[in-house]
C-alpha positions as CSV (number, residue, x, y, z in Angstrom):
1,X,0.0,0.0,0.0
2,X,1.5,3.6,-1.0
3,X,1.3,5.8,1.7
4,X,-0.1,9.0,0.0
5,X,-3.0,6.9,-1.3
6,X,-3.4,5.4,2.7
7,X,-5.5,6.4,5.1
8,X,-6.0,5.6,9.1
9,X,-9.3,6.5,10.3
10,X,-9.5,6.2,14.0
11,X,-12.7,6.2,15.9
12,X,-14.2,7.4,18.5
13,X,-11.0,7.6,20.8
14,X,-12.6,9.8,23.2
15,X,-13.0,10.3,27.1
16,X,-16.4,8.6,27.3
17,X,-14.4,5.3,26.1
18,X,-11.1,5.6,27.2
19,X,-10.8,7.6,30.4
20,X,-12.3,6.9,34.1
21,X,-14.6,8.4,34.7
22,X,-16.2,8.2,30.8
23,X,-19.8,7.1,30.7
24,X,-18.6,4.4,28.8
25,X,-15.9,3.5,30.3
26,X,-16.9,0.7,32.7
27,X,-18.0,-1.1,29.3
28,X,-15.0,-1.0,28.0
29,X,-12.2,-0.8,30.3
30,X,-11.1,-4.5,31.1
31,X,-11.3,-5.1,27.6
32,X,-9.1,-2.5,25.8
33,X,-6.6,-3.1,29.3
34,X,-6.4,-6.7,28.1
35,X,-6.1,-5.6,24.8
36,X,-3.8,-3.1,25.3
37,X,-6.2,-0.7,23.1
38,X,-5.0,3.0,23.5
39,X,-1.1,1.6,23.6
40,X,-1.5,0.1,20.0
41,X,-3.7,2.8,18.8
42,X,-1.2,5.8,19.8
43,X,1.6,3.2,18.3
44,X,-0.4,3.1,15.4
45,X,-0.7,6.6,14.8
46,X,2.9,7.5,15.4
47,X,3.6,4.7,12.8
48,X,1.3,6.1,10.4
49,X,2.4,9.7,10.7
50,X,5.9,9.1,10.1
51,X,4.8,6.8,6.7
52,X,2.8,10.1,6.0
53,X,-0.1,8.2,6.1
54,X,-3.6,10.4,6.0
55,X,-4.7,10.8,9.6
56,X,-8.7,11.1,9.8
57,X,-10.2,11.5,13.9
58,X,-13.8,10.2,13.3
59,X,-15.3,11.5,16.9
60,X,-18.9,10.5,17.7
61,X,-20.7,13.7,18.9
62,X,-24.0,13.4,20.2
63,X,-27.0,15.4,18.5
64,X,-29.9,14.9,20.8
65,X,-32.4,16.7,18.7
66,X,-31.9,15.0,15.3
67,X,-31.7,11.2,17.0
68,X,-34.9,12.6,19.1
69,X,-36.3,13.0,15.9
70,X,-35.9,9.4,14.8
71,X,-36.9,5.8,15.6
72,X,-34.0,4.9,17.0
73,X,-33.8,2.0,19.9
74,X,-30.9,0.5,21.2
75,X,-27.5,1.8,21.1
76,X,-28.2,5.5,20.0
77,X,-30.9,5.7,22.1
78,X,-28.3,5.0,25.1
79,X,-26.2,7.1,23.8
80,X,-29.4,9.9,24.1
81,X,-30.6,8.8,27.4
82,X,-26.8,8.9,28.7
83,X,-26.0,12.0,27.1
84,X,-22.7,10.2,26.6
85,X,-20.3,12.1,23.8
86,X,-22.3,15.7,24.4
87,X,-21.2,18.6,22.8
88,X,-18.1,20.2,24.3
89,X,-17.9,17.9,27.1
90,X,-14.8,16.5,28.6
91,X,-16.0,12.9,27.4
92,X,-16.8,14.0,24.4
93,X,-13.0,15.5,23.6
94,X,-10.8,13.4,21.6
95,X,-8.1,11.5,24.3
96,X,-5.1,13.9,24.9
97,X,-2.7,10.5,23.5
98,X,-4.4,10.8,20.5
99,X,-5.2,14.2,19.8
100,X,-5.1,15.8,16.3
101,X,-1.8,17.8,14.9
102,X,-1.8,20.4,12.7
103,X,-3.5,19.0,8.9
104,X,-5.0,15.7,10.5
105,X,-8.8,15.7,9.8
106,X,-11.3,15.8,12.3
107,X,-14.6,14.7,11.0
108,X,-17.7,16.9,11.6
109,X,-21.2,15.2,12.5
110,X,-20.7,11.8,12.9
111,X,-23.9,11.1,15.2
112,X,-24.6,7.2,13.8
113,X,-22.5,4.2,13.6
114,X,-21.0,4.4,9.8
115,X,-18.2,6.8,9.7
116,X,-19.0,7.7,6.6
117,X,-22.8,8.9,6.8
118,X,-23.4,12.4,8.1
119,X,-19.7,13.3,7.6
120,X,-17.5,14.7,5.0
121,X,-15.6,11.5,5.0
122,X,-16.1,9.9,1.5
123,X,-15.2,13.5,-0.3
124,X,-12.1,13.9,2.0
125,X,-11.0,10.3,1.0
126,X,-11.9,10.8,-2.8
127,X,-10.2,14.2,-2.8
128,X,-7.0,12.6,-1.1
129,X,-6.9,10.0,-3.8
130,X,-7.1,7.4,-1.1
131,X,-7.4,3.4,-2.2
132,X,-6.1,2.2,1.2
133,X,-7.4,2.6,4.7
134,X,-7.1,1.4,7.8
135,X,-9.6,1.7,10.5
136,X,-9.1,1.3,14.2
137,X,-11.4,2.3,17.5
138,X,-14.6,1.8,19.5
139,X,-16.5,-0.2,19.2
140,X,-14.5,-3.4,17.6
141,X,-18.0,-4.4,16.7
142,X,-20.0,-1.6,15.7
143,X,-19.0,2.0,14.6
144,X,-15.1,0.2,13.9
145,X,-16.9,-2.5,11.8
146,X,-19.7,0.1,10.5
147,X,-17.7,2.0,9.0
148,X,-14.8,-0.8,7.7
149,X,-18.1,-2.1,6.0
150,X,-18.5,1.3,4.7
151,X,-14.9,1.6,3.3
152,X,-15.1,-1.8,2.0
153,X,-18.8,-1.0,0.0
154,X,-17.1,1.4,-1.6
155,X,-14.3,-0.3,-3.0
156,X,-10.9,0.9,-0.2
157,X,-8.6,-2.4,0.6
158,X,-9.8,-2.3,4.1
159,X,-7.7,-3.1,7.3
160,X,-9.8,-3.4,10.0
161,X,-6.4,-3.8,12.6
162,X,-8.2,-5.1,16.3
163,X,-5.7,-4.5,18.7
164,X,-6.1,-0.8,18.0
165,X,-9.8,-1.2,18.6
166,X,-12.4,-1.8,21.7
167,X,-14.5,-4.2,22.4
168,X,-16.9,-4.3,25.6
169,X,-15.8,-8.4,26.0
170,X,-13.3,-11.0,24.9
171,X,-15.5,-12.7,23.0
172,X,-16.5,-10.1,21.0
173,X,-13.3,-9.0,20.4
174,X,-12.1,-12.2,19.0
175,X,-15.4,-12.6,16.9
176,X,-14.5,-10.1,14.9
177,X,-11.0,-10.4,14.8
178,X,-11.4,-14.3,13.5
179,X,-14.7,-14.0,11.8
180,X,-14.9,-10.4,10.5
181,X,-11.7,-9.0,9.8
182,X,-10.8,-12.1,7.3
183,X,-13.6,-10.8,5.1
184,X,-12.4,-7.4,5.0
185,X,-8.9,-8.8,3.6
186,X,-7.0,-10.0,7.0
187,X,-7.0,-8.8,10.6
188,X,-3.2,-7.3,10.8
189,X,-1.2,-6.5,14.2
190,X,0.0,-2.6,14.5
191,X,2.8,-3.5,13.0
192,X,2.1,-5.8,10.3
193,X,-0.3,-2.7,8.8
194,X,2.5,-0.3,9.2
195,X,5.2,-2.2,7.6
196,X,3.2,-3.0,4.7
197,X,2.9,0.7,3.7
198,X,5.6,1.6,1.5
């Protein structure tokens, strides 16, 4: 894979997840502790900077009025009723490990599960020139594998790499990294996605 036609999309790295005291955190925290989550994404990141890899942040950010306005049950209906990933909120901030430099993207609107609806993401990635991306965050089995289904649909070589995501169990984690991430083209270590950008 060529590094200016890569590009890492990392999601939903934010407080609510990753930090005590999140709303989401007790979900997720003996799983991306086992799976050493926030370490492999952050060496993730600093692998794919130095390739020169395209960095998109893909933060979730609630919008209470327009999910209101749908049918919505389940998961966005917790995130609603939790007011998890609000507006300007401390959980809803990007994790300081992980946080944007200068000319990294940070996608605006993202209030469902597929990166790529309600965003800017598929013009950013056609105006890039992109034919490679790799996509790592929370969670392994939904907005991560949303939106690698979403890369996938629309013809990208697709990485979904799982020890850069979050999972709320073990066995969720390792259902998608056995059953899911073959179908997308593999389920690669940090490092076996960085080393095979050239």
């Amino acid at each position: 894979m060529k590094a200016g036609n890569t590009a890492l999309i990392l999601i939903e790295f934010q407080n609510d997840f990753c930090k005590e005291g999140g709303k989401l955190f007790s979900l997720v925290s003996e799983e991306i502790k086992r799976n050493k989550t926030v370490e492999d994404a952050k060496q993730l990141l600093d692998g794919a900077r130095r390739k020169g890899v395209k960095i998109v942040h893909c933060p979730f950010v609630l919008d209470r009025e327009w999910t209101c306005a749908k049918s919505f049950e389940g998961i966005l209906k917790g995130v609603v009723d939790g007011d998890v990933f609000a507006p300007n909120s401390r959980g809803g901030a990007i994790i300081d490990e992980l946080k944007p430099i200068e000319g990294e993207c940070v996608l605006v609107g993202k209030r469902s599960l597929n990166g790529f609806e309600h965003t800017n993401l598929a013009q950013i990635l056609e105006d890039s020139d992109i034919e490679n991306i790799g996509v790592a965050g929370f969670l392994t089995n939904v907005c991560a594998q949303a939106t690698a289904w979403g890369a996938y649909d629309r013809g990208y070589r697709t990485r979904l790499i799982p020890s850069a995501c979050g999972a709320a169990s073990k066995e969720i984690q390792e259902y998608v990294e056995k059953e899911i991430c073959p179908l997308l083209g593999g389920a690669p270590s940090v490092e076996e996605f960085i080393n095979e950008i050239e």
